[in-house]
N, CA, C and O atoms as a GROMACS GRO file, in nm:
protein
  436
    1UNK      N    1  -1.263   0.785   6.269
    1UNK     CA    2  -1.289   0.675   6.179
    1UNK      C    3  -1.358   0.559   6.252
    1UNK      O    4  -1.451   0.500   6.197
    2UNK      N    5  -1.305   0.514   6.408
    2UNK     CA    6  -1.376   0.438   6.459
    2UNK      C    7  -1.514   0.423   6.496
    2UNK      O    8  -1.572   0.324   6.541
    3UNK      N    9  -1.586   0.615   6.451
    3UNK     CA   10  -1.694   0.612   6.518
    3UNK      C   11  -1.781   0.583   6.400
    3UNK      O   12  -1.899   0.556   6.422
    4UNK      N   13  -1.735   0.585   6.271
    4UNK     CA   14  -1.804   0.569   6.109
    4UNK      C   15  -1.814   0.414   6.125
    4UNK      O   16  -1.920   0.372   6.079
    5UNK      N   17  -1.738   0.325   6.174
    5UNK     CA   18  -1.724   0.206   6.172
    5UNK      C   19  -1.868   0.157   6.285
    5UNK      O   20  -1.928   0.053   6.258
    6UNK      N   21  -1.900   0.217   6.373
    6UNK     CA   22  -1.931   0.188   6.430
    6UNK      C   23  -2.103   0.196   6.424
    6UNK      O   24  -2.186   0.117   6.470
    7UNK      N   25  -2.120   0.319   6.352
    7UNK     CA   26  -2.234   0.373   6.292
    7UNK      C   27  -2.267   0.258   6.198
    7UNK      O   28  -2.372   0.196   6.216
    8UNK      N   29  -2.190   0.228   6.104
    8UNK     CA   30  -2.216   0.118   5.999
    8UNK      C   31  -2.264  -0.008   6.052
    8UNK      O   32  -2.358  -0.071   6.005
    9UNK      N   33  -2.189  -0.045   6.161
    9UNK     CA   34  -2.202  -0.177   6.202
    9UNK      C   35  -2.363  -0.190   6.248
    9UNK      O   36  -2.447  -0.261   6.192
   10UNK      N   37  -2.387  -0.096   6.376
   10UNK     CA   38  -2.529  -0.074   6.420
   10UNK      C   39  -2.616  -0.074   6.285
   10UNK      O   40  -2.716  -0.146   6.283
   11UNK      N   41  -2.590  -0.013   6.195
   11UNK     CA   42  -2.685  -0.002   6.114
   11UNK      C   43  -2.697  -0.158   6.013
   11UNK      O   44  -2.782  -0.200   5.934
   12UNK      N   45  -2.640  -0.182   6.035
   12UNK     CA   46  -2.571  -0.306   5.938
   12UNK      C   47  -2.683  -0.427   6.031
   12UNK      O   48  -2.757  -0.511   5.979
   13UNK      N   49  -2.668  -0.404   6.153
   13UNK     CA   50  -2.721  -0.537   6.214
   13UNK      C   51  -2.897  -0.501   6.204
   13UNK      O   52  -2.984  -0.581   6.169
   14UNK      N   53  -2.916  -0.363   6.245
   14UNK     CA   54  -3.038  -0.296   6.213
   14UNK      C   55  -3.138  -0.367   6.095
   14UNK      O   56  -3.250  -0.416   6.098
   15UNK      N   57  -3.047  -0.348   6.003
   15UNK     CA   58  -3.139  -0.396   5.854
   15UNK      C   59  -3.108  -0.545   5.842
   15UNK      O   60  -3.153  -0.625   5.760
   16UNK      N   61  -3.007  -0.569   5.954
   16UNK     CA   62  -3.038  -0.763   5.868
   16UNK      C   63  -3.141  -0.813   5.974
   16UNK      O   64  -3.170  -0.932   5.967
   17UNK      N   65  -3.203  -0.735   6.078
   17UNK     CA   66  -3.318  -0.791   6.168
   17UNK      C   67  -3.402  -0.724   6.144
   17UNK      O   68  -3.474  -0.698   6.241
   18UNK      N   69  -3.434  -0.672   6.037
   18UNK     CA   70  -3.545  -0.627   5.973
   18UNK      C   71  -3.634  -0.502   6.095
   18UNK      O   72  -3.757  -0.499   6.103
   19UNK      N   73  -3.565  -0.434   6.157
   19UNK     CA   74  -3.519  -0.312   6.140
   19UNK      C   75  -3.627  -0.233   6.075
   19UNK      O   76  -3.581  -0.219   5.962
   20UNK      N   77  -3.770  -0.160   6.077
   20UNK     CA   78  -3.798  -0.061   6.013
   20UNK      C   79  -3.755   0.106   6.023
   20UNK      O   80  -3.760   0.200   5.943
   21UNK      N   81  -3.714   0.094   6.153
   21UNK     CA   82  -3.687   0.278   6.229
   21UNK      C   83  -3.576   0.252   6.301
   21UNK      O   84  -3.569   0.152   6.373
   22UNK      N   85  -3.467   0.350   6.288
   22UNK     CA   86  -3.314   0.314   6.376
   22UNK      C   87  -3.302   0.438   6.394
   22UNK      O   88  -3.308   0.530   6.312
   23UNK      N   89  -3.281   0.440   6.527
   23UNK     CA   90  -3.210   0.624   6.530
   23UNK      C   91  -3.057   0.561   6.644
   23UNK      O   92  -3.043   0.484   6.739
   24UNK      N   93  -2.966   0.657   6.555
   24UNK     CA   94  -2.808   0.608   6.622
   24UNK      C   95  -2.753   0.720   6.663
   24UNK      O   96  -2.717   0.801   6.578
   25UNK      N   97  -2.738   0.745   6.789
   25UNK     CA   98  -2.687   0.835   6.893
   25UNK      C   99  -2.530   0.846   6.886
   25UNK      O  100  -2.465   0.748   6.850
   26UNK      N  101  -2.488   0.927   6.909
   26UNK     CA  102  -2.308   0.957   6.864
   26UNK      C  103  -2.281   1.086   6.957
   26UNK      O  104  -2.362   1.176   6.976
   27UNK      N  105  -2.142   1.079   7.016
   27UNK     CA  106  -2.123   1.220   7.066
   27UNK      C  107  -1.989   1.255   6.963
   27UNK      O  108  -1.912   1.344   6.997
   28UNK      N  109  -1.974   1.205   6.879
   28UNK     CA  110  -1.876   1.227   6.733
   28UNK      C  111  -1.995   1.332   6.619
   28UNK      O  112  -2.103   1.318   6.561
   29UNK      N  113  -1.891   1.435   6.639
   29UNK     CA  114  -1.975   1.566   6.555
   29UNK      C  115  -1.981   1.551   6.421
   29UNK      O  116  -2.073   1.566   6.341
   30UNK      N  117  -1.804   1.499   6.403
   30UNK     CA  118  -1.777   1.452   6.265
   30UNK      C  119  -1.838   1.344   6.191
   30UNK      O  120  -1.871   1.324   6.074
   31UNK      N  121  -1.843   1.279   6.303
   31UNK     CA  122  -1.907   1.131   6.209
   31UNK      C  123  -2.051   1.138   6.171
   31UNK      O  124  -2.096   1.064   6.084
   32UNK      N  125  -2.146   1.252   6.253
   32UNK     CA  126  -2.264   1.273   6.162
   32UNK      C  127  -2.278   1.392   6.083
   32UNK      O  128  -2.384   1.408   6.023
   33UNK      N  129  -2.176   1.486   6.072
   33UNK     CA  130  -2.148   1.547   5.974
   33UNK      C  131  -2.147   1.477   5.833
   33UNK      O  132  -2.226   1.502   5.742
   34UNK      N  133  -2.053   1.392   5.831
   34UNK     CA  134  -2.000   1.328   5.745
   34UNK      C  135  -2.134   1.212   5.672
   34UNK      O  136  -2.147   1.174   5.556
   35UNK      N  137  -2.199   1.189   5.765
   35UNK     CA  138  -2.312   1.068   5.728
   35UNK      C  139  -2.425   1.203   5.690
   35UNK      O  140  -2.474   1.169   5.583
   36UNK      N  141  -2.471   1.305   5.720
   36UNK     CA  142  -2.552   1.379   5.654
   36UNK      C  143  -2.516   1.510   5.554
   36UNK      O  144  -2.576   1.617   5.556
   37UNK      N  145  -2.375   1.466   5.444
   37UNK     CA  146  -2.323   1.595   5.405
   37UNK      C  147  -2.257   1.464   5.311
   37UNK      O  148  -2.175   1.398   5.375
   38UNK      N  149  -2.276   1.424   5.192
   38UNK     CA  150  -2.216   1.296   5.124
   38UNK      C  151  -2.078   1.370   5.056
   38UNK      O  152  -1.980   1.299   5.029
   39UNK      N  153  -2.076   1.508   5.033
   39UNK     CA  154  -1.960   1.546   4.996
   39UNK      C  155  -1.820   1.573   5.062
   39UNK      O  156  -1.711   1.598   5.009
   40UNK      N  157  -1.851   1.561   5.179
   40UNK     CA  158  -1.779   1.528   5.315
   40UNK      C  159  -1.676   1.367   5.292
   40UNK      O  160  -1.735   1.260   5.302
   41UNK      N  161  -1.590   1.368   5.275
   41UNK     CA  162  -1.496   1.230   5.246
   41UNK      C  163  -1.565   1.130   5.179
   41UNK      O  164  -1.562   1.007   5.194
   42UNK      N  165  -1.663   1.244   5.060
   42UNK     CA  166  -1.693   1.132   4.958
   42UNK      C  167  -1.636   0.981   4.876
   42UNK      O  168  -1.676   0.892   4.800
   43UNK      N  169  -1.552   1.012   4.930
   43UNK     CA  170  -1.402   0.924   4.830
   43UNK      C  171  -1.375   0.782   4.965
   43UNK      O  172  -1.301   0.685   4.952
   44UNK      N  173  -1.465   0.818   5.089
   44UNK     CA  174  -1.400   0.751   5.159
   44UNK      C  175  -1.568   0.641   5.178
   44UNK      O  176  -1.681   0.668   5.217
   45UNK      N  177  -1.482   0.479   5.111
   45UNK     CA  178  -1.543   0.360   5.125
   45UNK      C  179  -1.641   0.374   5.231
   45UNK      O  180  -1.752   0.411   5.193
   46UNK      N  181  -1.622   0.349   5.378
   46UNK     CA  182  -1.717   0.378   5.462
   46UNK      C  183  -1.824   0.449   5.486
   46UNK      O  184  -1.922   0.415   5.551
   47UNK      N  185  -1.799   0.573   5.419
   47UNK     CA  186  -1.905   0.686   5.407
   47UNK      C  187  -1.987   0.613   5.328
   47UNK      O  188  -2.097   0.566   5.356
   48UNK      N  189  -1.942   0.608   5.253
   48UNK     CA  190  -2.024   0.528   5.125
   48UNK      C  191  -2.102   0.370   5.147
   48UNK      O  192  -2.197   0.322   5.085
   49UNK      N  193  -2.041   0.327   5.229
   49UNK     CA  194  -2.114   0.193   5.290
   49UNK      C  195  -2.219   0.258   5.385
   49UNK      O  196  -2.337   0.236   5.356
   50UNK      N  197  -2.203   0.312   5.461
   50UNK     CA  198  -2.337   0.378   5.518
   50UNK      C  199  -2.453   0.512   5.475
   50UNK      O  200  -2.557   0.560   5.519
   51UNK      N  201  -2.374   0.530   5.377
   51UNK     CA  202  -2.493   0.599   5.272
   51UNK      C  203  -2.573   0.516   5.204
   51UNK      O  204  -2.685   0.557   5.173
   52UNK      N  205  -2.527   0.361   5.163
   52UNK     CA  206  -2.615   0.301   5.089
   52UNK      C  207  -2.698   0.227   5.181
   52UNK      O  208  -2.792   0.176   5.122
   53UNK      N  209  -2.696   0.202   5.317
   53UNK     CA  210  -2.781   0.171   5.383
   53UNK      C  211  -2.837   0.269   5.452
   53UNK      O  212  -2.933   0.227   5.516
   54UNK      N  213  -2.819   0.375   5.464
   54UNK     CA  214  -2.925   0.482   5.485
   54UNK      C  215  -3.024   0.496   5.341
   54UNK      O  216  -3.124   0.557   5.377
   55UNK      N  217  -3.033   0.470   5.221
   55UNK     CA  218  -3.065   0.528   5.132
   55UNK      C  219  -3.180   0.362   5.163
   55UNK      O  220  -3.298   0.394   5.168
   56UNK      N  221  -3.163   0.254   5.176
   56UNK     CA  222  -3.283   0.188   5.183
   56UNK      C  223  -3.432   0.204   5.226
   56UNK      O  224  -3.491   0.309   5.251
   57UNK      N  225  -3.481   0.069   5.229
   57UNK     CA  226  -3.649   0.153   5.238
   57UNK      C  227  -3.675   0.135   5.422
   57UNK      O  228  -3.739   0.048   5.483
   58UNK      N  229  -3.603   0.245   5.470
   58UNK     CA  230  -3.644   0.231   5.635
   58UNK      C  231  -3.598   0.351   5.705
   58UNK      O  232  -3.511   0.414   5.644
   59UNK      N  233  -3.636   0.400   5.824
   59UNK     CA  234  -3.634   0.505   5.870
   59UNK      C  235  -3.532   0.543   5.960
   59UNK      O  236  -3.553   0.533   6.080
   60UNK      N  237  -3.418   0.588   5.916
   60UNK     CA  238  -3.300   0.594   6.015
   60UNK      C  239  -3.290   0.737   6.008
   60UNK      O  240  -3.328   0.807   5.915
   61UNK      N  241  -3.218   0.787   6.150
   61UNK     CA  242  -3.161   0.908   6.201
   61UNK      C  243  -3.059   0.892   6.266
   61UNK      O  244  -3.057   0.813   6.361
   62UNK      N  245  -2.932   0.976   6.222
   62UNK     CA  246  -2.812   0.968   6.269
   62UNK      C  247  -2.817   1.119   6.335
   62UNK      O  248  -2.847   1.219   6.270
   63UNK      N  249  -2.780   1.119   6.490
   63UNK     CA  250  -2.767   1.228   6.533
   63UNK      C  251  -2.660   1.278   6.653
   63UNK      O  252  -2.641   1.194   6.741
   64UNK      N  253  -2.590   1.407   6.664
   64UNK     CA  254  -2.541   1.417   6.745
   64UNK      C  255  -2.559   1.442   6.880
   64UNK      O  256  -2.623   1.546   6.895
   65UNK      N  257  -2.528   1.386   6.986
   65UNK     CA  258  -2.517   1.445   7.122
   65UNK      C  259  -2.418   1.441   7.202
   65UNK      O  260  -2.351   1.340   7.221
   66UNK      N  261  -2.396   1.563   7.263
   66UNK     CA  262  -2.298   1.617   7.350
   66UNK      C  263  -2.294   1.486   7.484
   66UNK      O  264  -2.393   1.426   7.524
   67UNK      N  265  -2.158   1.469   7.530
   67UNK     CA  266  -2.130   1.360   7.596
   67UNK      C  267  -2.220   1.456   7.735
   67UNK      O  268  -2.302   1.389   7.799
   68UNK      N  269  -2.201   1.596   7.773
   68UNK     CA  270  -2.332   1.640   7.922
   68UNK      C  271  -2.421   1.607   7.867
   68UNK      O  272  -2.504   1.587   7.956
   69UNK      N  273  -2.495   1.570   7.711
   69UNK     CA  274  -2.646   1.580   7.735
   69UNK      C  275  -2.734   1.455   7.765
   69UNK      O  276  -2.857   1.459   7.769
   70UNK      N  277  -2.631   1.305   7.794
   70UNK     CA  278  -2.686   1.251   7.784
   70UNK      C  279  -2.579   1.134   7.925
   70UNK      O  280  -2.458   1.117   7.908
   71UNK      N  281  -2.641   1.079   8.028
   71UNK     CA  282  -2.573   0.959   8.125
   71UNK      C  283  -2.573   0.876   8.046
   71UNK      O  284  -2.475   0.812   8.083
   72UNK      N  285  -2.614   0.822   7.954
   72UNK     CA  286  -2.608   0.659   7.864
   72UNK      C  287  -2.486   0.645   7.883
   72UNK      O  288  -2.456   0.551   7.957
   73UNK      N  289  -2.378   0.725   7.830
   73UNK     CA  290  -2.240   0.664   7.774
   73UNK      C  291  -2.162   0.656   7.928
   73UNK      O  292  -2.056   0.596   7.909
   74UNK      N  293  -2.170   0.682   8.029
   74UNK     CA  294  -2.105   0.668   8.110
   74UNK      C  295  -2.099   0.582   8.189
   74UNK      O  296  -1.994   0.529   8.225
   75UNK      N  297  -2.239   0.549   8.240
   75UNK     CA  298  -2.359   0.426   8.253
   75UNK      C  299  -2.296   0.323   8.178
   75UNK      O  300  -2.227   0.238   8.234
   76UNK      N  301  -2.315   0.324   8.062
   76UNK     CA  302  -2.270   0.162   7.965
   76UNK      C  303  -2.131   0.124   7.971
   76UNK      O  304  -2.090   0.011   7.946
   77UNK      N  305  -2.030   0.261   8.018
   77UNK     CA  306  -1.874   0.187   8.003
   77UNK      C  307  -1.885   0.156   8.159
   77UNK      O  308  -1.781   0.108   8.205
   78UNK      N  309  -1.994   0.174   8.255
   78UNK     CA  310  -1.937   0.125   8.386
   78UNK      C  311  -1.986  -0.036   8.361
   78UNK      O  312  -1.936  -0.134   8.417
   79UNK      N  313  -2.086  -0.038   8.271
   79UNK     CA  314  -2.155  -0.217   8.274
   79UNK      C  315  -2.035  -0.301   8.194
   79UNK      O  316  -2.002  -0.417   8.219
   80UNK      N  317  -1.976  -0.211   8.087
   80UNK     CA  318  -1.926  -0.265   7.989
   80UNK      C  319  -1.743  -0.332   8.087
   80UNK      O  320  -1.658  -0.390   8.020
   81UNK      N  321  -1.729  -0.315   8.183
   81UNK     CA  322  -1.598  -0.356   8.188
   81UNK      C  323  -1.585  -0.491   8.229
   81UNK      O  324  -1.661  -0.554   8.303
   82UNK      N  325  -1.436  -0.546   8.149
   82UNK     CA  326  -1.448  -0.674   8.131
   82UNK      C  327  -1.521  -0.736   7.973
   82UNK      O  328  -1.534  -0.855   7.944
   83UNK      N  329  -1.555  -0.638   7.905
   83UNK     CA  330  -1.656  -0.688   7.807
   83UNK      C  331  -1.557  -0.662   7.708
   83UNK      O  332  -1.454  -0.599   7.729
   84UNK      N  333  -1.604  -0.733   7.557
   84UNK     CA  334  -1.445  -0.694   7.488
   84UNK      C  335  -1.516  -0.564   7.423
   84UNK      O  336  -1.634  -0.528   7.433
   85UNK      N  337  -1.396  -0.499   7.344
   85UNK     CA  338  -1.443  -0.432   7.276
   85UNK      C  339  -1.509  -0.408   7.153
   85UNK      O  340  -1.472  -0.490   7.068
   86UNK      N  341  -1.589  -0.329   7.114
   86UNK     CA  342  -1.704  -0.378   7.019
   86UNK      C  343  -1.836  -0.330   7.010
   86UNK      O  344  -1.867  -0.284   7.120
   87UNK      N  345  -1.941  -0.318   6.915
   87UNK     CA  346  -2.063  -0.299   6.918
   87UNK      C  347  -2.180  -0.387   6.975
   87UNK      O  348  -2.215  -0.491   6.918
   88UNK      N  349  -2.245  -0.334   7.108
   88UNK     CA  350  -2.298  -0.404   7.146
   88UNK      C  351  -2.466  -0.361   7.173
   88UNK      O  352  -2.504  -0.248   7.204
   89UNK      N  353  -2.551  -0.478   7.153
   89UNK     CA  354  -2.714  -0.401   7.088
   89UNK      C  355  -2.733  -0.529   7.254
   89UNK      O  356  -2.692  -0.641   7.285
   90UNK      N  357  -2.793  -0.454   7.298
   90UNK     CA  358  -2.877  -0.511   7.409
   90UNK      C  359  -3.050  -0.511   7.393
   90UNK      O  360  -3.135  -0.423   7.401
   91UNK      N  361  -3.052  -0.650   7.366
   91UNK     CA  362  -3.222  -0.644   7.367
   91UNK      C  363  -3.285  -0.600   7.458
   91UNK      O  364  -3.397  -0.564   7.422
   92UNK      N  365  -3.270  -0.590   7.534
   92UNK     CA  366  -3.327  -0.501   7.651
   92UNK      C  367  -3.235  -0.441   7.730
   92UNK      O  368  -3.129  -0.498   7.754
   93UNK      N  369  -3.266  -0.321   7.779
   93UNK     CA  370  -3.194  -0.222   7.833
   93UNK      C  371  -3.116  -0.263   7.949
   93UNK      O  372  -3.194  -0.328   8.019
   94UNK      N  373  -2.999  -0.259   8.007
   94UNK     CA  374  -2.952  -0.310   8.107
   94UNK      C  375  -3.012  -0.281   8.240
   94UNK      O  376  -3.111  -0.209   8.223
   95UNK      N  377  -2.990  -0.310   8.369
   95UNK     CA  378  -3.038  -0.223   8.477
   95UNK      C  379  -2.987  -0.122   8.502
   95UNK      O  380  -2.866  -0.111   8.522
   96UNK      N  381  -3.065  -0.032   8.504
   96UNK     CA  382  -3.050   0.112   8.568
   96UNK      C  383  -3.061   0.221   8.432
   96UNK      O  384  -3.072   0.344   8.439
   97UNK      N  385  -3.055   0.136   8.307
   97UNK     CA  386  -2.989   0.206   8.172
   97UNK      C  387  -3.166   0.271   8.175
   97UNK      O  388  -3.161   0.391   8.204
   98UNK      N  389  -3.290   0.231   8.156
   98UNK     CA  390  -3.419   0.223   8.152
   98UNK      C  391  -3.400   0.381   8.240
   98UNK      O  392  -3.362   0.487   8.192
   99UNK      N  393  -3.434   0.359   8.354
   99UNK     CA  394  -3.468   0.498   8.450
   99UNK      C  395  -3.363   0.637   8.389
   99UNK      O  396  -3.418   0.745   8.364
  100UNK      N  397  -3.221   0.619   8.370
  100UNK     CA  398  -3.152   0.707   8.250
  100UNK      C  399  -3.243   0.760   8.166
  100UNK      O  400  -3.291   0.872   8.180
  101UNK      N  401  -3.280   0.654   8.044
  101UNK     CA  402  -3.329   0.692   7.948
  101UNK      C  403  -3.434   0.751   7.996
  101UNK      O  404  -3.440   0.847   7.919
  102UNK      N  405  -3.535   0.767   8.079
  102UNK     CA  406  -3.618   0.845   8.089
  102UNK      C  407  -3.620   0.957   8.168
  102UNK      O  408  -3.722   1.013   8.209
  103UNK      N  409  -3.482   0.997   8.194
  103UNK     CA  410  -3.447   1.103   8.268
  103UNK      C  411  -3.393   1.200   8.139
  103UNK      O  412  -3.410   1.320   8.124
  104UNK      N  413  -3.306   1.085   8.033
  104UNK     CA  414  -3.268   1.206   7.954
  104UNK      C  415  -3.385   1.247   7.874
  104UNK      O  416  -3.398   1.365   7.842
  105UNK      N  417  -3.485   1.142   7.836
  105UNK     CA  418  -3.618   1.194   7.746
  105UNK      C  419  -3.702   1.323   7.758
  105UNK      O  420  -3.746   1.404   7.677
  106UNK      N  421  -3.708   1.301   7.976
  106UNK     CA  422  -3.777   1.405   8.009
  106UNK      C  423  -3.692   1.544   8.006
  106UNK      O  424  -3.746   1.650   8.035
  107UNK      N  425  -3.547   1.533   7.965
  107UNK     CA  426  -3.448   1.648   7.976
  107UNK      C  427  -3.458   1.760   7.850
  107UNK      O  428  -3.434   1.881   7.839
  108UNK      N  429  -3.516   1.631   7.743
  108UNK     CA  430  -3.461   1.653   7.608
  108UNK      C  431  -3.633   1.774   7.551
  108UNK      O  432  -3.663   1.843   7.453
  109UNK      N  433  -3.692   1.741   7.673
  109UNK     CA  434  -3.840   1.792   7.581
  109UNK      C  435  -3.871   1.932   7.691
  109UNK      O  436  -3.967   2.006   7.672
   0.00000   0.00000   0.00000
């Protein structure tokens, strides 16, 4: 449930900064199950708060990845300590996060 919350929020801040293309990374199988399958805990408020902002006029992708396929998440909880807990959008990539990302890009192709 925390990771639906969390999906929402990103997306939430996404479209109030006008936001045309969002793609939101998750190593929660369920939680993009659930965001691309609406009959999936249809009944459940949250789903439904992030279905109606996926359904706006902008280009989002919710997708899964395996916690090996990617250093980001391990990387960000070593920057993140001391930080509270929470969703956090870094306008620019932290140090070291940059050379990652283009290690997993070149992994991914």
């Amino acid at each position: 449930m925390a990771e639906l919350w969390a999906i929402y929020y990103i997306l939430s801040y996404a479209w109030n900064l006008y936001f045309k293309k969002v793609e939101v990374e998750t190593d929660c199988l369920m939680a993009v199950e659930a965001t691309h399958n609406s009959s999936i805990g249809s009944a459940s408020t949250i789903i439904e708060m992030i279905l109606e902002l996926l359904s706006k006029n902008w280009e989002t992708k919710i997708s899964y990845i395996g916690r090996e396929g990617s250093k980001w998440p391990t990387n960000l909880l070593c920057l993140a300590k001391g930080v509270s807990i929470g969703v956090v959008i870094h306008q620019v990539p932290p140090t070291g996060v940059a050379e990652l990302a283009n290690q997993d890009q070149a992994f991914m192709y």
